[in-house]
C-alpha positions in Angstrom: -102.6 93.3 80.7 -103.0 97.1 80.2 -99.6 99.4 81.1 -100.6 100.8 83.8 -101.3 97.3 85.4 -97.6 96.3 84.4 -95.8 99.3 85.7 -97.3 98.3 89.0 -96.2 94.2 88.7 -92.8 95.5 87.8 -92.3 98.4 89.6 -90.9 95.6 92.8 -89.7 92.9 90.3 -86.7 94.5 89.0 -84.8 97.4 91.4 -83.1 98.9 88.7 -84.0 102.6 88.2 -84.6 104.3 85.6 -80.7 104.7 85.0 -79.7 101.4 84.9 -82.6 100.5 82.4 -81.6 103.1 79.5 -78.1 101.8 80.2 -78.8 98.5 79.3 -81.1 99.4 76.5 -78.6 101.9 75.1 -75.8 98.9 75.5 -78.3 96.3 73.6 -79.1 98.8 70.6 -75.6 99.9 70.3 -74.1 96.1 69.9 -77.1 95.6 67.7 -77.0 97.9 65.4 -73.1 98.4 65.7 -72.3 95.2 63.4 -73.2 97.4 60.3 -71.4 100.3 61.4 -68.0 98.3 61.9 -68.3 96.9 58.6 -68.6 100.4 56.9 -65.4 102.2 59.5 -63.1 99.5 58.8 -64.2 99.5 54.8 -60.6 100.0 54.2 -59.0 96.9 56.3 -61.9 94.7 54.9 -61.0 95.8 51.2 -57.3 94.6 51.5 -57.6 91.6 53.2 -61.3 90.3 51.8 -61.7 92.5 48.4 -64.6 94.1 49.8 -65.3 96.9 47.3 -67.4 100.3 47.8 -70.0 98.4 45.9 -70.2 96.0 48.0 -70.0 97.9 51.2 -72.9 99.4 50.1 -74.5 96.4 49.4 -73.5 95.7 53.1 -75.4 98.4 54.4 -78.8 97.7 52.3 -78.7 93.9 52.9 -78.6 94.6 56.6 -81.9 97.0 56.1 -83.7 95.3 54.1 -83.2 92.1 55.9 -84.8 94.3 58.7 -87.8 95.0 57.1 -88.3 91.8 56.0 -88.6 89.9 59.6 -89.3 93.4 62.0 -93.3 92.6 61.6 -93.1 88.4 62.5 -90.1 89.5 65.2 -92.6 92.1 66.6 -95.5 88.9 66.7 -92.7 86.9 68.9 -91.8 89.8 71.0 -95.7 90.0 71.8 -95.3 86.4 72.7 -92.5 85.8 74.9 -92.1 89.7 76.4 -89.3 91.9 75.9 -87.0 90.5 78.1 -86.7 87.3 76.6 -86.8 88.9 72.4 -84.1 91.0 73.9 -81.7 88.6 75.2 -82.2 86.4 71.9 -81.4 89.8 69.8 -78.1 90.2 72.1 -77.1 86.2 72.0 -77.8 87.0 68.3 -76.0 89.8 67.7 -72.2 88.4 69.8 -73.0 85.6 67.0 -72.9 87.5 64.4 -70.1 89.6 65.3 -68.0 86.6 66.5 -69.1 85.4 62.4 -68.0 88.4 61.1 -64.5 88.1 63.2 -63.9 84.7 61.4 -65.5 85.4 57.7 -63.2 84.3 55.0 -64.2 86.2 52.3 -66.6 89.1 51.0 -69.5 86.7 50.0 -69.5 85.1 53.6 -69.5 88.7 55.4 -72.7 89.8 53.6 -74.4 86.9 54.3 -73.4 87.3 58.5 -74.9 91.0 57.7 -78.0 90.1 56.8 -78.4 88.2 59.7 -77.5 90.9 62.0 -80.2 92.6 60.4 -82.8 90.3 61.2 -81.7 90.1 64.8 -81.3 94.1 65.1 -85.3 93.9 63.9 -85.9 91.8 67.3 -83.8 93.9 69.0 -85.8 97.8 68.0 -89.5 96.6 68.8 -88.8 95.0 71.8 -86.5 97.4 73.7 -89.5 99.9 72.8 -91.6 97.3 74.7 -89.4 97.2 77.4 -89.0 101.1 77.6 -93.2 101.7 78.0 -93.6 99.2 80.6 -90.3 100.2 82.9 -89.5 103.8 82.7 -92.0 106.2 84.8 -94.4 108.1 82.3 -92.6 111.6 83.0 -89.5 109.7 81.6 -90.2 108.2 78.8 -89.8 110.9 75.9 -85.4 110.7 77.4 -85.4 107.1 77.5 -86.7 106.5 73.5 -84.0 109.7 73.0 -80.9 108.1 74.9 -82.3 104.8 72.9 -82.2 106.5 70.0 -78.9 108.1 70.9 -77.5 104.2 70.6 -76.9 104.7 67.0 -74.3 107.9 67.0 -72.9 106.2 69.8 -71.7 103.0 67.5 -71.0 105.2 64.5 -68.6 107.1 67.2 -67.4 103.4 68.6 -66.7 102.2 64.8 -64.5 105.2 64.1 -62.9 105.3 67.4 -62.2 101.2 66.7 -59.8 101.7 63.8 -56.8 103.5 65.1 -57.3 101.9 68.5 -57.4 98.7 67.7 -58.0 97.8 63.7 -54.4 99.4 63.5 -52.9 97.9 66.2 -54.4 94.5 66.8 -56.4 93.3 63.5 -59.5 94.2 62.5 -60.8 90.8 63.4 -60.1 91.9 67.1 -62.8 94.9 66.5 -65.7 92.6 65.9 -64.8 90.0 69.0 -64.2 92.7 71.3 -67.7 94.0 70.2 -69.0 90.2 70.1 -68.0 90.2 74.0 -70.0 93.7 74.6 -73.2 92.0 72.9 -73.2 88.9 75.7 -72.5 91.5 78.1 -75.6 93.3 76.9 -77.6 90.0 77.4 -76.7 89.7 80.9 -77.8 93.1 81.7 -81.2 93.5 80.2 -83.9 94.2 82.7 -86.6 91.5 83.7 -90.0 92.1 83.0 -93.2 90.1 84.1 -95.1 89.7 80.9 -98.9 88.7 80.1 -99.5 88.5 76.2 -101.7 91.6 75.3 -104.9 91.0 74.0 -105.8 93.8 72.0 -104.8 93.9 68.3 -103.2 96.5 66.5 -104.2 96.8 62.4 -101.8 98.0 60.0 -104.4 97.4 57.0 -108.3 98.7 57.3 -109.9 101.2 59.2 -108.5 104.7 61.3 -105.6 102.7 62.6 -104.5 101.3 59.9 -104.5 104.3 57.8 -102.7 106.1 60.8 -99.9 103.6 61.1 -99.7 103.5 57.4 -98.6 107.4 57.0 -96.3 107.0 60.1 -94.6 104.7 58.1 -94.3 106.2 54.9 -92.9 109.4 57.2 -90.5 107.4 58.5 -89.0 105.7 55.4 -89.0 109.0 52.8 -87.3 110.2 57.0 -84.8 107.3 57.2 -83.9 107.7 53.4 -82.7 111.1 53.3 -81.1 111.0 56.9 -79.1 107.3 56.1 -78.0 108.9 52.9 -76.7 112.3 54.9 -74.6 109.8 57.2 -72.9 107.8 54.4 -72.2 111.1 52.3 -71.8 114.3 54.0 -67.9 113.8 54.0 -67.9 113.4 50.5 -69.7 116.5 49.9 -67.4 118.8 52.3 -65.0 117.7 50.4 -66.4 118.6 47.2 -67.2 122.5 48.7 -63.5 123.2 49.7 -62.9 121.4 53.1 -59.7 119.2 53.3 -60.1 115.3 53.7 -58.8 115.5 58.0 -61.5 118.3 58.2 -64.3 116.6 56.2 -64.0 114.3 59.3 -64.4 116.9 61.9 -67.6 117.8 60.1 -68.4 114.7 60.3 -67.9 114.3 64.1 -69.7 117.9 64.7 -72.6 116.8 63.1 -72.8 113.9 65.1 -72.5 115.9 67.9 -75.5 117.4 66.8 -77.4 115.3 66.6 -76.5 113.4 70.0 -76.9 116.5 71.6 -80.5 117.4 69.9 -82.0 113.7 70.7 -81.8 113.7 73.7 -82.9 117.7 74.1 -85.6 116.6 72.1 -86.8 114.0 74.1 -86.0 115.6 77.8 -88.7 118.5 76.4 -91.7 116.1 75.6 -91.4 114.9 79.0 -90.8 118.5 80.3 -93.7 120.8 78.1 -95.8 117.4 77.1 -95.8 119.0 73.4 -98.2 117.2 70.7 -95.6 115.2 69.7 -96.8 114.2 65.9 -96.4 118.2 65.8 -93.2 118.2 67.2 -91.6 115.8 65.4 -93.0 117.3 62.1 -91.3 121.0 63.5 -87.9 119.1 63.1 -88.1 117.7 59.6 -89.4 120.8 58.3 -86.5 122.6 60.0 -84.0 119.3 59.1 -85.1 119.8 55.7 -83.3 123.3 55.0 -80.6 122.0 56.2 -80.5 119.2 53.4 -81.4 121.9 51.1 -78.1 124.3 52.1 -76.7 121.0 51.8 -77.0 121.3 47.5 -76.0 124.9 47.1 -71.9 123.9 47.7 -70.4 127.2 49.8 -68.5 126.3 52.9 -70.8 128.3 54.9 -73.9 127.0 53.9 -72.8 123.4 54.5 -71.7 123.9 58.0 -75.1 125.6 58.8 -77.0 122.9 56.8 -74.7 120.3 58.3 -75.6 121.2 61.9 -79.5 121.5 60.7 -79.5 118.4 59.1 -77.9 116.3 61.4 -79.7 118.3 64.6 -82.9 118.3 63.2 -82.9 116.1 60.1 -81.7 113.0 61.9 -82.8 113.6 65.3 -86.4 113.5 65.3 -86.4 109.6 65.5 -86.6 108.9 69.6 -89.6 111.6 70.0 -90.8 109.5 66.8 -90.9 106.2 68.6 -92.2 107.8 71.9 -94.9 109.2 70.0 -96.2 105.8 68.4 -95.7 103.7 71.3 -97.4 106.3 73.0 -100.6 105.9 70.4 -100.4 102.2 70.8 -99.1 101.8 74.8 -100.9 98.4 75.1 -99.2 96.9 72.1 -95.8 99.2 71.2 -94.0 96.1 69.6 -96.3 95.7 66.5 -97.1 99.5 66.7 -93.3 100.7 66.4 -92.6 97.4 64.1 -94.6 98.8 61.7 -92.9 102.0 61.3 -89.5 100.3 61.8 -90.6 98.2 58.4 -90.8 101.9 57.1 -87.2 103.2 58.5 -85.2 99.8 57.2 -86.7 100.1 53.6 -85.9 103.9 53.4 -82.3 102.7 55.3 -81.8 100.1 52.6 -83.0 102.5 49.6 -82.1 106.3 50.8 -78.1 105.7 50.1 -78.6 103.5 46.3 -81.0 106.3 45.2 -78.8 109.5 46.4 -75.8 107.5 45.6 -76.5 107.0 41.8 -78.2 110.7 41.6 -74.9 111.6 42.6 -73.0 109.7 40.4 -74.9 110.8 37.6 -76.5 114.2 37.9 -74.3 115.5 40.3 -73.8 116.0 44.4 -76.4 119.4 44.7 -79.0 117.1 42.7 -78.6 114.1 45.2 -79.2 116.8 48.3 -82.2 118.3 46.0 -83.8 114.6 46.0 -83.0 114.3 50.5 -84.8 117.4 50.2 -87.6 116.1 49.1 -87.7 112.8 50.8 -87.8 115.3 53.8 -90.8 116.7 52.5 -92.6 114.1 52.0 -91.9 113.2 55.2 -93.6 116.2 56.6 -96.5 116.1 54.4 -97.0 112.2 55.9 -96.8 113.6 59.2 -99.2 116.3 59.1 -101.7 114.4 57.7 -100.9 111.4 60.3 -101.5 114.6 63.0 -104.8 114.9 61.8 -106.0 111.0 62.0 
């Protein structure tokens, strides 16, 4: 079935609009990636009670990627199979599992093994929702609904810190991860149904123009995910290091996220406004994302703050027109299309914070941001030459 024939089958089968569809996308992302994201905000409560040290809260964080990019390709195969709506409500069902798991683990060895799990199910979970988008949102909408899907992930880094003094501090941690447990079934009840016919076309990540293509997009978007994972899991360490006290590292923190909320989803409500190239768009914001990671090494006040609001608004925001654009290549099969690239964003996710993290560590914080630099680069040099395929 082509997309234009299943906008028409679903355009009666489901009433929600538009609004209610990135709602319960952005509710199913958020719960699926947030698992992850609690584990590293409540790092301190987890390191009392189950000895959870930094290296193995990093470990945490590169076991859930890496389980990602292990099963996004064969999750992308069942998504094909069953439709969206069904690989969606598995990734939620999965997802209150593991956070209901990670409520109840009894030690340190038990909590990365529940992580890597929630990695494979948040694999099901990215593929299919960018299914889901393509066949329900209008095609003037679609560039804001990949950005607000994007927009997921700030939105459970924000939930994760927001978590700790309201309830971590109060209640238990174990509370944080049940409440969030209860969001994920929520999430299931509200995704969207979908009449689905099995495409028939194949999509080729080895061989020919295609395969090439998808090849580059996915190198862009691992060197892309490296430097922009690492940025998240550091920055507060570094405006520290250039003068900033400890309670205002945080607010840079917070205004980067800002940021990038704010530029994701003015990125995507422009494709659908100006209908840019959007390879060449996305390319225009890791170039300009990429001086901000290099203000990032230089260590003066100023120059983080400008390269913090670059980095994050640019750097770490290009992801949603990303998607858009790939789905948009491959509109008759987005789910092995955008699995594909996701394999590229959970190997950089797993990689990008070990590599800056031990640069740091041994030649120095302005050496790590010199190596994100680069990984920026590289990204843009993958996506100019994907631009011309």
């Amino acid at each position: 079935m082509s997309l234009a024939e299943s906008e028409q089958i679903n355009a009666g089968r489901d009433q929600r609009g538009t609004g209610g569809v990135l709602l319960s996308v952005g509710l199913l992302v958020t719960v699926c990636v947030m698992p992850v994201f609690l584990v590293g905000g409540l790092g301190v409560q987890l390191r009392a009670e189950l000895g959870l040290t930094e290296a193995l809260l990093g470990a945490a964080a590169s076991i859930f990627f890496a389980a990602g990019a292990v099963s996004a390709r064969p999750f992308a195969a069942v998504t094909e199979r069953v439709g969206p709506t069904i690989a969606m409500r598995s990734a939620a069902l999965g997802s209150a599992l593991c956070l209901f798991g990670l409520a109840a683990v009894p030690n340190a060895g038990w909590l990365l093994g529940v992580i890597a799990l929630a990695g494979v199910t948040n694999s099901l979970c990215q593929p299919a929702s960018n299914e889901l988008l393509m066949r329900r949102v209008k095609p003037d909408r679609r560039g804001f609904a990949f950005a607000v899907k994007q927009a997921a992930i700030p939105a459970a880094t924000l939930s994760a810190g927001l978590a700790v003094p309201a309830i971590a501090l109060t209640i238990g941690w174990r509370w944080v991860f049940a409440i969030a447990g209860l969001l994920a079934l929520l999430s299931a009840v509200c995704v969207p149904r979908l009449r689905w016919t099995r495409p028939k076309a194949r999509v080729r990540n080895s061989g020919g123009s295609t395969g090439v293509l998808l090849t580059l997009l996915s190198i862009a978007a691992g060197f892309g995910a490296a430097a922009a994972n690492a940025m998240g899991a550091f920055v507060t360490l570094t405006a520290v290091e250039v003068g900033y006290e400890e309670g205002n590292a945080g607010l840079m923190l917070a205004l980067g996220s800002a940021a990038g909320l704010a530029s994701r989803l003015g990125a995507g409500a422009l494709a659908d406004r100006r209908k840019p190239n959007l390879l060449r768009m996305v390319t225009t914001m890791v170039i300009v994302g990429s001086i901000g990671f290099l203000l990032l090494a230089f260590g003066q006040p100023v120059l983080f703050l400008v390269g913090l609001v670059l980095g994050f608004g640019f750097g770490w925001a290009w992801q949603g027109v990303f998607n858009f654009a790939v789905a948009a290549r491959f509109p008759d099969r987005v789910a092995t299309a955008t699995a594909v690239t996701q394999t590229g964003v959970f190997i950089g996710g797993a990689l990008g914070p070990i590599i800056f993290g031990v640069l740091a560590s041994t030649q120095g914080v302005p050496a790590a941001w010199l190596s994100a630099f680069g990984m920026m680069a590289l990204t843009a040099v993958a996506l100019l030459l994907a631009g011309r395929r």
